[in-house]
C-alpha positions as CSV (number, residue, x, y, z in Angstrom):
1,X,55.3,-34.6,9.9
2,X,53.1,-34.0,13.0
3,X,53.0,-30.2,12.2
4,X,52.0,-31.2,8.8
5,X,49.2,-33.3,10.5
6,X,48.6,-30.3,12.7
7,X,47.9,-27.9,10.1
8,X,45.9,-30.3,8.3
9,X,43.5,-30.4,11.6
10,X,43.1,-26.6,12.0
11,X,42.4,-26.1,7.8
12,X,39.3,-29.0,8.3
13,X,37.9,-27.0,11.1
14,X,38.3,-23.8,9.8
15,X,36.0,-25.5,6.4
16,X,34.1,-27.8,8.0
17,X,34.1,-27.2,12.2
18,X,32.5,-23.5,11.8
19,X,30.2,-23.9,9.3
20,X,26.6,-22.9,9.8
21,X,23.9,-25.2,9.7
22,X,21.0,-24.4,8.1
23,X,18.8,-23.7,11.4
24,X,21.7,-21.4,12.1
25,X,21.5,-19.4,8.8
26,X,17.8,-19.6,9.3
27,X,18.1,-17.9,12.6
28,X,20.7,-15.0,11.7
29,X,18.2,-14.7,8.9
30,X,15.0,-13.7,11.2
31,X,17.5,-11.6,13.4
32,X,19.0,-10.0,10.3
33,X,15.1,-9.7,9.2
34,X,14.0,-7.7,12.4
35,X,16.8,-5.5,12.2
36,X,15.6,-4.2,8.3
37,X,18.7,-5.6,7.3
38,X,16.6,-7.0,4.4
39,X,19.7,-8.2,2.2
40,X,21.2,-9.8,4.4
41,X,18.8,-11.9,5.8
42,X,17.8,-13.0,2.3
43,X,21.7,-14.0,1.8
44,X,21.0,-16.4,5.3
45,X,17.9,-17.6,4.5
46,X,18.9,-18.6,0.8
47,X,21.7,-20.2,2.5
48,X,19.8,-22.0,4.6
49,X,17.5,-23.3,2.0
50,X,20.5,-24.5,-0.1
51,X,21.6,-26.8,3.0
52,X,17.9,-27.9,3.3
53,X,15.6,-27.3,0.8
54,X,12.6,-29.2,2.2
55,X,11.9,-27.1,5.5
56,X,8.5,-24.2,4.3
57,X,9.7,-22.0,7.0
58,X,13.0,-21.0,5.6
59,X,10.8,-20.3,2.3
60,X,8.5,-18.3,4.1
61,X,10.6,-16.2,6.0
62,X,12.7,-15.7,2.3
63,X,9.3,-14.5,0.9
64,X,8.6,-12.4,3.6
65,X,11.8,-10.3,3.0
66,X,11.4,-10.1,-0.6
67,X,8.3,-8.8,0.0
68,X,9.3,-6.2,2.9
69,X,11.6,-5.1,-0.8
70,X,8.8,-4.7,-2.3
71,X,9.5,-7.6,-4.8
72,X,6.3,-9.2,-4.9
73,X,6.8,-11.6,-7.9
74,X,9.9,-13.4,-5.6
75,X,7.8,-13.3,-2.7
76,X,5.1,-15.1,-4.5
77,X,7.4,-17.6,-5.4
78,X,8.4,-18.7,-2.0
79,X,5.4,-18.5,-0.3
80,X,3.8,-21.0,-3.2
81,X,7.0,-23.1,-2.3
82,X,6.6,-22.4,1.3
83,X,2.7,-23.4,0.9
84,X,3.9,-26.7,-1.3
85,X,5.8,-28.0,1.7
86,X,3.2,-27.0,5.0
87,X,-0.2,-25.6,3.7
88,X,-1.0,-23.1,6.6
89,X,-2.9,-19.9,6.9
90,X,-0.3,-17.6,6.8
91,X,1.2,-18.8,3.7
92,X,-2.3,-18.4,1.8
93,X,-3.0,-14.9,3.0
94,X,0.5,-13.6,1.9
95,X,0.2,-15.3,-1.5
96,X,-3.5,-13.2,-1.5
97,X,-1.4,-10.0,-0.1
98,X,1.1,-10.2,-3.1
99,X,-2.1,-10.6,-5.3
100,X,-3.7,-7.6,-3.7
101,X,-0.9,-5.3,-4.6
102,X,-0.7,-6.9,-8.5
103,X,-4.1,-5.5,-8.6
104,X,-5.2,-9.6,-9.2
105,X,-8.4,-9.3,-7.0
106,X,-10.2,-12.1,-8.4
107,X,-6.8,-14.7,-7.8
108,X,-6.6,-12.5,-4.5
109,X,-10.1,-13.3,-3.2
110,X,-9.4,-16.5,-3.8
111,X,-6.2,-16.8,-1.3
112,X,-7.8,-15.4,1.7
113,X,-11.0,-17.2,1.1
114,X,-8.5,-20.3,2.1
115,X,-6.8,-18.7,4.6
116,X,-10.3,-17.9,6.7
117,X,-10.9,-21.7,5.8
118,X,-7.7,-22.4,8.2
119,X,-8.2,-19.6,10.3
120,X,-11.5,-18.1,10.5
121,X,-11.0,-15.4,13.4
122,X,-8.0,-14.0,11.5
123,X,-9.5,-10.4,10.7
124,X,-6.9,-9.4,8.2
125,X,-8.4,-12.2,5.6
126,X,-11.2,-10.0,5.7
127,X,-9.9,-6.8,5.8
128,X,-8.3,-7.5,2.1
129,X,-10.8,-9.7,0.9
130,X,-13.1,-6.7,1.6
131,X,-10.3,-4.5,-0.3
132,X,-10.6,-6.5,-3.4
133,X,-14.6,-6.4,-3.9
134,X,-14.2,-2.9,-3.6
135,X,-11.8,-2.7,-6.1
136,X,-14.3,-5.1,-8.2
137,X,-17.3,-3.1,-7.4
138,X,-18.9,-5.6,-5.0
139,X,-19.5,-3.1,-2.7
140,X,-22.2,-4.9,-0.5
141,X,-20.0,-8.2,-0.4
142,X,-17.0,-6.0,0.6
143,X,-19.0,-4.0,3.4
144,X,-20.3,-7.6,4.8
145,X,-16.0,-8.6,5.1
146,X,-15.5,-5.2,6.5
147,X,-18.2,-5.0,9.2
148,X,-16.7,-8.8,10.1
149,X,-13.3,-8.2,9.9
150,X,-14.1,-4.7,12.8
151,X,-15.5,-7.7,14.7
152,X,-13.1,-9.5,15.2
153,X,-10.8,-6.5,15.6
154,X,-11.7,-3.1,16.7
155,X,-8.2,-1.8,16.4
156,X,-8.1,-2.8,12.5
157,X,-7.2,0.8,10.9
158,X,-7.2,-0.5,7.5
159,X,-10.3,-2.3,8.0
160,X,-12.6,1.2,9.0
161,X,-10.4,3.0,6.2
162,X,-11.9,0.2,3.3
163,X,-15.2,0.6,5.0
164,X,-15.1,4.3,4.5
165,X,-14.3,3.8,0.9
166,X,-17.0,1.5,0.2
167,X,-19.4,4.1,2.6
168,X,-18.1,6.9,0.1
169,X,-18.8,5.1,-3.2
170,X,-22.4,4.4,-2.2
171,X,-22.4,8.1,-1.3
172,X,-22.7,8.1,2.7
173,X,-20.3,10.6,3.0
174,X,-21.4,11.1,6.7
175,X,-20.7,7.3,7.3
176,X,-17.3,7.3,5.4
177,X,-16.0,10.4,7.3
178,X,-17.1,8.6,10.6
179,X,-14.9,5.2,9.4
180,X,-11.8,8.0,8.0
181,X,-11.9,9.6,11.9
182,X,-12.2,5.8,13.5
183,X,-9.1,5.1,10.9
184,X,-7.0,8.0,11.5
185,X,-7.1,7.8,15.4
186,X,-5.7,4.5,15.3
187,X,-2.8,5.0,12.8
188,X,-2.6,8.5,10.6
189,X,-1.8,7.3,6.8
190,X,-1.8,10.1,4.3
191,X,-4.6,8.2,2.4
192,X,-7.0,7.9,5.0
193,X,-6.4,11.9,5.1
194,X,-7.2,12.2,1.4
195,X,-10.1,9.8,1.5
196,X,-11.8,11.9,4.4
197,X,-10.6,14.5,2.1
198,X,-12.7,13.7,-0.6
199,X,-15.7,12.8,1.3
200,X,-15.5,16.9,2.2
201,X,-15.5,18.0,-0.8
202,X,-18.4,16.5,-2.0
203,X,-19.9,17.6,0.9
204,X,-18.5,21.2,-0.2
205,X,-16.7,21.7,3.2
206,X,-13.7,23.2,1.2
207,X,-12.0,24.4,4.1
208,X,-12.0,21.0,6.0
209,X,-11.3,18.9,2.9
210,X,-8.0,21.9,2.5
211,X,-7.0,20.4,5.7
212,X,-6.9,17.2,5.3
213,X,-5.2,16.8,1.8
214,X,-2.9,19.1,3.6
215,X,-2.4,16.8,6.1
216,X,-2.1,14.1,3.5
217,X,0.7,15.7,2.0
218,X,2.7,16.4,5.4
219,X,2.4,12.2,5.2
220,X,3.6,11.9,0.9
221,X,4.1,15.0,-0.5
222,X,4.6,13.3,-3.7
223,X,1.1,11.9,-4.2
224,X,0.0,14.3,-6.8
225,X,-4.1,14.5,-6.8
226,X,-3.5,15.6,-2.7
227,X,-2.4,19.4,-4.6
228,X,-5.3,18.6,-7.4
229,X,-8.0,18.4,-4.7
230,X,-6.4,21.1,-2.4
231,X,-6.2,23.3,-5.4
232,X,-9.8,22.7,-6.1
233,X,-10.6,23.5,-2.7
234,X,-8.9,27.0,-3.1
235,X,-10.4,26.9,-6.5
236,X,-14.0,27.2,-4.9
237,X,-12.6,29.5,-2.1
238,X,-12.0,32.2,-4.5
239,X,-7.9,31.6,-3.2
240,X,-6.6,32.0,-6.6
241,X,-2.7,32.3,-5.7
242,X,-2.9,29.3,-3.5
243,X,-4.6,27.6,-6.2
244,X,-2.8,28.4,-8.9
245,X,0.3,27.2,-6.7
246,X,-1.3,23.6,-6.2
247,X,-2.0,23.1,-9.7
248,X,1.7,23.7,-10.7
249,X,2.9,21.4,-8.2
250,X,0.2,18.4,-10.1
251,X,1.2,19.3,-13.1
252,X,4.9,19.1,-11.9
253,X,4.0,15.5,-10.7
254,X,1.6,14.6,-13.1
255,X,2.3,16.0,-16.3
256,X,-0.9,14.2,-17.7
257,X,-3.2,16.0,-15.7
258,X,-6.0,18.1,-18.1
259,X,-7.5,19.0,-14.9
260,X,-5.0,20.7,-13.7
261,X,-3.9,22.8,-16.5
262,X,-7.7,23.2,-16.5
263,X,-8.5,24.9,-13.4
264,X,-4.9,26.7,-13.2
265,X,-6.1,28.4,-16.8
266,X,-9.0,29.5,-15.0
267,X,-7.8,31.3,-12.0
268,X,-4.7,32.8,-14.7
269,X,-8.1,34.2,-15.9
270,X,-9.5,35.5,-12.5
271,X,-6.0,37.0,-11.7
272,X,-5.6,38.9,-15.2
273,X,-3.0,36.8,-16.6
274,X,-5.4,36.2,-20.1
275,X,-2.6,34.9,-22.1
276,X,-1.5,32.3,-19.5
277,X,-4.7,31.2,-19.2
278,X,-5.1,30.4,-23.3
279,X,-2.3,28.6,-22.9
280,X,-3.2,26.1,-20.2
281,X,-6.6,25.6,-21.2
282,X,-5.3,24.3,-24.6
283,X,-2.9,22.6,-22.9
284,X,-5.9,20.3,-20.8
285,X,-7.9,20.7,-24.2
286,X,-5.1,19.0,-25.9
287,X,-4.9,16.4,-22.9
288,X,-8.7,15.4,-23.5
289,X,-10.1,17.4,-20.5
290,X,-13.6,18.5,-20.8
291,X,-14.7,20.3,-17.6
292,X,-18.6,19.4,-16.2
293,X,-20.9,22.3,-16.5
């Protein structure tokens, strides 16, 4: 009897004595979190919101994995819940952030333009509230949240790379390449290498613009328009074997591409290949390219 009793002891400890409570999960979670064990943590912090479903933080943290997956839907969801529960600054700017990158600028806006209502000095509420006028062609509103965001932080990468964009689209291509160089020497990011990129080649300076879509795709060598532009480059260089090698490689990424079936046609042409050059300019033809006289 008293070893039946015994037993009885050790099985309610091993069910009951060791469980986690839910500020235990939640804790594992951040430490599984900070170790990229993304999965994980979402397994202790989903835990921990099933023990107490009326704490933001644990739906906050939760949101902030899913959206270190890259699941911005489920992120959305918990940081609304999250937001529900304890309206704070943080929890507005990530609901704009997973707006941002569902291309919702308008909904976006609307999220960081609470946020700077909680926390004014916060400089990343104006570093993508700045992104999504761009994107909606307010360009003059966007430059006014960039040039405030860079004053309240200097070291904002992302905030002189949107700056340069804007700089680039009202065609101060001086002023954008300054904002690309300001970008780049704080962190390198393969599109702050096109971008500076681009804003050489419109100024024609083919062999710097070469360089830094080249640079660009040391960074993602899968973004397809970095062996468009470079090709283009070589293109106007009179490097028809480099060229015709860039093109290939957009059209091996980007099918779709008229432009680059195009401009490969033409230096076929150049290099006395006359029959594959009829062939990819019916190709881009057939795509709907028309190339500007």
């Amino acid at each position: 009897m008293k070893k039946l009793l015994l037993t009885s002891v050790l099985c309610f400890f091993a069910v009951f004595g060791f469980a986690q409570t839910a500020q235990e999960a939640y804790l594992e979670g951040n430490q599984l979190y900070k170790e990229l064990k993304y999965q994980d943590a979402l397994v202790k912090f989903t835990q921990a919101i099933r023990m107490n479903g009326s704490n933001g933080d644990y739906y906050f943290d939760r949101g902030l994995t899913y959206y270190a997956m890259l699941n911005d839907s489920m992120a959305l969801i918990d940081f609304k819940k999250s937001l529900s529960i304890k309206p704070v600054y943080d929890a507005y700017y990530n609901i704009g952030l997973c707006l941002y990158n569902q291309k919702k600028y308008t909904e976006a806006i609307a999220q960081f333009t609470k946020s700077t209502e909680l926390k004014g000095d916060y400089a990343n509420n104006y570093v993508y509230r700045g992104a999504c006028k761009y994107f909606l062609a307010k360009d003059d509103e966007a430059m006014a949240d960039l040039n405030l965001a860079i004053a309240l932080n200097a070291e904002s990468a992302n905030a002189y790379y949107y700056r340069g964009l804007v700089k680039y689209q009202k065609a101060d291509d001086a002023g954008a390449i300054a904002d690309y160089n300001k970008s780049i020497a704080l962190k390198p990011m393969y599109d702050a290498y096109y971008a500076r990129g681009n804003s050489k080649y419109m100024t024609k300076d083919y062999e710097g613009a070469k360089s830094d879509y080249s640079l660009s795709i040391a960074l993602k060598p899968t973004y397809a328009n970095n062996y468009l532009y470079r090709g283009m480059c070589n293109y106007f260089l009179a490097k028809d074997a480099e060229a015709i090698d860039d093109f290939t490689k957009t059209i091996e990424l980007n099918p779709s591409s008229g432009q680059a079936y195009y401009y490969r046609g033409m230096c076929r042409s150049y290099a006395g290949d006359k029959p594959g050059s009829e062939v990819d300019i019916k190709k881009s033809e057939s795509l709907g390219y028309k190339a500007t006289k």
